[in-house]
N, C-alpha and C positions, 0 to 999 in steps of 0.2 A: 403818740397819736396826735397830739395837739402839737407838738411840732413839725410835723408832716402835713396836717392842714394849712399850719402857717408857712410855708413852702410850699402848699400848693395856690397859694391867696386866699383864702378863709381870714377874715379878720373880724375882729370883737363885734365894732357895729352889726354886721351880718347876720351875726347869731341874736343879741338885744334884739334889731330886727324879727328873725323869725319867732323869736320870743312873744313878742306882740304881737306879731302875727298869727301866731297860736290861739292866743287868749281870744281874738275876735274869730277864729274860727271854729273854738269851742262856744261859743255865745250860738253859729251862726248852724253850725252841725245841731245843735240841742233844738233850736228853734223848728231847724226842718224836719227832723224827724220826729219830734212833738205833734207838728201839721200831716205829715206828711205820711207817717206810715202809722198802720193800726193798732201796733203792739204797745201805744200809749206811752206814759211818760216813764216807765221803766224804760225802756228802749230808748227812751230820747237820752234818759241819765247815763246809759250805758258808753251811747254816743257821747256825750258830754266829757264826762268822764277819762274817757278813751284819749281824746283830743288835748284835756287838760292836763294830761300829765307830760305831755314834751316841751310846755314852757316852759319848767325848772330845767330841763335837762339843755334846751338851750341858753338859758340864762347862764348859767353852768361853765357851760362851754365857752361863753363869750368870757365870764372873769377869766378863765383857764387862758382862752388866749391872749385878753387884754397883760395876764400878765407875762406871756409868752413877745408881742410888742415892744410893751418896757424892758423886758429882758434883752431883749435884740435891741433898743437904741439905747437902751440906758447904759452903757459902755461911756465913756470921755475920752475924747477926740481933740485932737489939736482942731483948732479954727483954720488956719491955713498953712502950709507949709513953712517949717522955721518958726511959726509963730509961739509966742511962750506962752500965752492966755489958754484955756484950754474950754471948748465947747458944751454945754452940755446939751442933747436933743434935747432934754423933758424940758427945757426953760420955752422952749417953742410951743409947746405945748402949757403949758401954764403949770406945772407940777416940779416943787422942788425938791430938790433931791440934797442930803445930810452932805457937810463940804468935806473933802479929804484932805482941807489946807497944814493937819496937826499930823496927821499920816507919814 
């Protein structure tokens, strides 16, 4: 599943994103239904509740992909054609990866 997202464009930010996104809209669901409807703050917690639990599962999802990412560049690639040095993405990214020079 998480590599069929990542082939459909789903990436890590996305999900971190709706992750937070969550959280303030369990804040914002708890709030209105507190004000807003008569069944009190059970119903509001219900709501709350309800809301707060697809942040983990986004959160979730974004390490899944994140390390679905790495997986897809973190291969080593020649730098340019002929060339003997050999590239690695994650150094673009700031994350180093163990050397294969004893390999």
């Amino acid at each position: 599943m998480i590599h069929t997202l990542h082939r459909m464009g789903v990436r890590s930010h996305m999900m971190y994103t709706a992750g937070i996104a969550s959280i303030g809209l369990t804040a914002a669901s708890w709030l209105l239904s507190k004000r807003y409807e008569r069944a009190g703050v059970n119903r509001a917690d219900h709501w709350g509740l309800f809301v707060g639990e697809w942040a983990p599962t986004f959160f979730a999802m974004g390490v899944a992909l994140r390390m679905e990412e790495l997986r897809e560049g973190g291969e080593r690639r020649p730098k340019e054609r002929g060339a003997e040095e050999w590239e690695d993405p994650n150094m673009e990214r700031g994350i180093r990866t163990p050397s294969r020079a004893g390999v």
